[in-house]
C-alpha positions as CSV (number, residue, x, y, z in Angstrom):
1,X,19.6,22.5,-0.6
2,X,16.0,23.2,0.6
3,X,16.8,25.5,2.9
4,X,18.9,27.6,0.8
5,X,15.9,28.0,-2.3
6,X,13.5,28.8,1.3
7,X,15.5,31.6,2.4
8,X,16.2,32.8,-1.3
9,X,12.2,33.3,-1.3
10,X,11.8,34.6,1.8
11,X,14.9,37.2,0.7
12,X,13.0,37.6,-2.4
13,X,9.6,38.9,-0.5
14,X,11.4,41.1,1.7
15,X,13.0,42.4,-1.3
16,X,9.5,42.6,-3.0
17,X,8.2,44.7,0.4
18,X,10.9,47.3,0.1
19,X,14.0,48.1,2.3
20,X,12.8,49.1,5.6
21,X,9.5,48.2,5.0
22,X,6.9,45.9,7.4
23,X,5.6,42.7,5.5
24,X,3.2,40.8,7.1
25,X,3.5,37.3,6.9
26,X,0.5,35.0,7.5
27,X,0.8,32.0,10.0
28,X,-0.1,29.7,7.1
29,X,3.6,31.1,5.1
30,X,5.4,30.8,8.3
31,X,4.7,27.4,9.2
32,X,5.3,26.5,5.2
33,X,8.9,28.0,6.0
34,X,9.5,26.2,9.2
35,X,8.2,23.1,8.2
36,X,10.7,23.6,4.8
37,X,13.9,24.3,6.4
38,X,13.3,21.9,9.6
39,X,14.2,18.7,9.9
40,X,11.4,16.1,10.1
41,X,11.4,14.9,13.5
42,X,13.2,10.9,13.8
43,X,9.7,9.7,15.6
44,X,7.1,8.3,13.3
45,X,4.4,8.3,15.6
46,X,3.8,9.3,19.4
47,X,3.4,6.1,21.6
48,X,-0.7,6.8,22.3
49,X,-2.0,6.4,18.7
50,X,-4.6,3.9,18.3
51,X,-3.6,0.6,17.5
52,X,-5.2,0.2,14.1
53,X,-3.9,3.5,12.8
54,X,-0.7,2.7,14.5
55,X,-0.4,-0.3,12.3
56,X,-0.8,2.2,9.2
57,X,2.1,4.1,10.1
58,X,4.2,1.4,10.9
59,X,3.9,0.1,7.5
60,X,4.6,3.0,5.7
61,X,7.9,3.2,7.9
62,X,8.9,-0.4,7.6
63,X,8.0,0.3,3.7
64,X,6.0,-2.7,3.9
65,X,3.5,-2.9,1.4
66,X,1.6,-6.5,2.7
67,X,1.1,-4.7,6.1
68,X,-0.1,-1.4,4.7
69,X,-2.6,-3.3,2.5
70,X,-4.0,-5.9,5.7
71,X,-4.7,-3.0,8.0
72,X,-7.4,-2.0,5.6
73,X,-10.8,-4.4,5.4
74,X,-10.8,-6.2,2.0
75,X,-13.7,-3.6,0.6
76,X,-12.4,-0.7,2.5
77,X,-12.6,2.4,0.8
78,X,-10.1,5.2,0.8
79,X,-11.2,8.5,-0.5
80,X,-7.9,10.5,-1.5
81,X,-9.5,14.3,-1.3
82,X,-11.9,13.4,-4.0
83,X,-10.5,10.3,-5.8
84,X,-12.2,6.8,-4.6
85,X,-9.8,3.7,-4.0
86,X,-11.8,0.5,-3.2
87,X,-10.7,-3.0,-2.1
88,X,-7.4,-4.6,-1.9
89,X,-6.2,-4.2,-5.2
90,X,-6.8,-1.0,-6.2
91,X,-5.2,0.5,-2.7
92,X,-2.1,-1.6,-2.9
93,X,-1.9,-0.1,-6.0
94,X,-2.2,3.4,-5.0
95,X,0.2,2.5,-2.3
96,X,2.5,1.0,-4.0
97,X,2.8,4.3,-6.4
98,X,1.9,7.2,-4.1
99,X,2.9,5.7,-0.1
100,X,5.6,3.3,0.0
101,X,9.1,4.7,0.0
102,X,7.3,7.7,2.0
103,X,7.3,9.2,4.8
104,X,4.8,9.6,7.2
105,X,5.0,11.5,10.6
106,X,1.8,11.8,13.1
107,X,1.8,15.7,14.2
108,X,-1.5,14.7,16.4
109,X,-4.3,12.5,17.2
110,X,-8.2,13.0,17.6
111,X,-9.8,9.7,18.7
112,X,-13.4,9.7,18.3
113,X,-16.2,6.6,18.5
114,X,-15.4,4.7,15.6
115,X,-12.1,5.4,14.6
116,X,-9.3,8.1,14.8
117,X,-8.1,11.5,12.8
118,X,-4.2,11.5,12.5
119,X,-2.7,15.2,11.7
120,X,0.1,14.1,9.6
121,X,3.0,15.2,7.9
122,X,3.6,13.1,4.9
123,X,6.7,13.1,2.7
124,X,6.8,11.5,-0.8
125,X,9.8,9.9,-1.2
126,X,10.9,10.9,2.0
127,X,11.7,14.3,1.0
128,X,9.6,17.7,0.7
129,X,6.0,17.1,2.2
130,X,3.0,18.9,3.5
131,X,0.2,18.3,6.3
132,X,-2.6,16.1,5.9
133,X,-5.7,15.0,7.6
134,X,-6.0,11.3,7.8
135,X,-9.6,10.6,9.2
136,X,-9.6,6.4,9.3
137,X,-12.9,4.3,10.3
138,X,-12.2,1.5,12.5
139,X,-14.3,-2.1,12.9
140,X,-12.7,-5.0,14.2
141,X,-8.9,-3.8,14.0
142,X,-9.1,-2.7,10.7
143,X,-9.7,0.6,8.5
144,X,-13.2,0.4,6.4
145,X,-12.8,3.9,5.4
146,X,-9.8,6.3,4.5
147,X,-10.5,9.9,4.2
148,X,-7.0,11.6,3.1
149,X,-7.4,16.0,3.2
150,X,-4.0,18.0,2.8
151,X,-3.6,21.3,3.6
């Protein structure tokens, strides 16, 4: 079904540019198509991710929401683009609602001293999606800050 409503609007703008006509289509559009009408890959994360973050990922693929919550220290602080989440409680909420029963798919990793940055695909519900930046500090095997960007 996605792919059909993706090529009805990419129909639609070549319609819209005229018979004949040159569109240009911006890198940004095309990989918004690709990623629309291509399946997301079986893998949910490439072997090399750190282990902390790795533990993230696996979590939201077992759809375990004890796991998700221990990776994080117990005052950890996730900052979802500009809304704050602190402690336990308040992110097993917010996973319980917005992560769990979704899915997550690592595109790419930047380690750097103190933690990683996972390039992600993430798909509520397991369907649909878009790509994220998940920059996580890391002390003592677990996350003590969260910093979630989508593009």
């Amino acid at each position: 079904m996605r792919r059909v409503h993706v090529v009805a609007l990419l129909g639609a703008v070549v319609l819209a540019a005229g018979v004949g006509g040159t569109l240009a289509v911006s890198p940004h559009l095309r990989a918004v198509a690709r990623d629309a009408v291509a399946p997301a890959p079986d893998a949910v994360s490439p072997p090399a991710v750190e282990p902390t973050a790795r533990r993230y990922v696996d979590a939201v693929a077992a759809k375990d929401l004890d796991a998700l919550v221990a990776v994080f220290a117990p005052d950890a602080l996730i900052v979802d683009v500009t809304r704050e989440i602190r402690g336990h409680d308040a992110i097993r909420h917010w996973a319980e609602t917005e992560v769990i029963g979704g899915r997550l798919t690592v595109l790419g990793e930047t380690p750097r001293p103190g933690g990683t940055t996972l390039l992600v695909r993430f798909q509520p519900g397991g369907a649909g999606g878009f790509r994220a930046s998940y920059s996580f500090d890391i002390a003592g095997g677990l996350i003590t800050r969260a910093e979630l960007q989508y593009a």
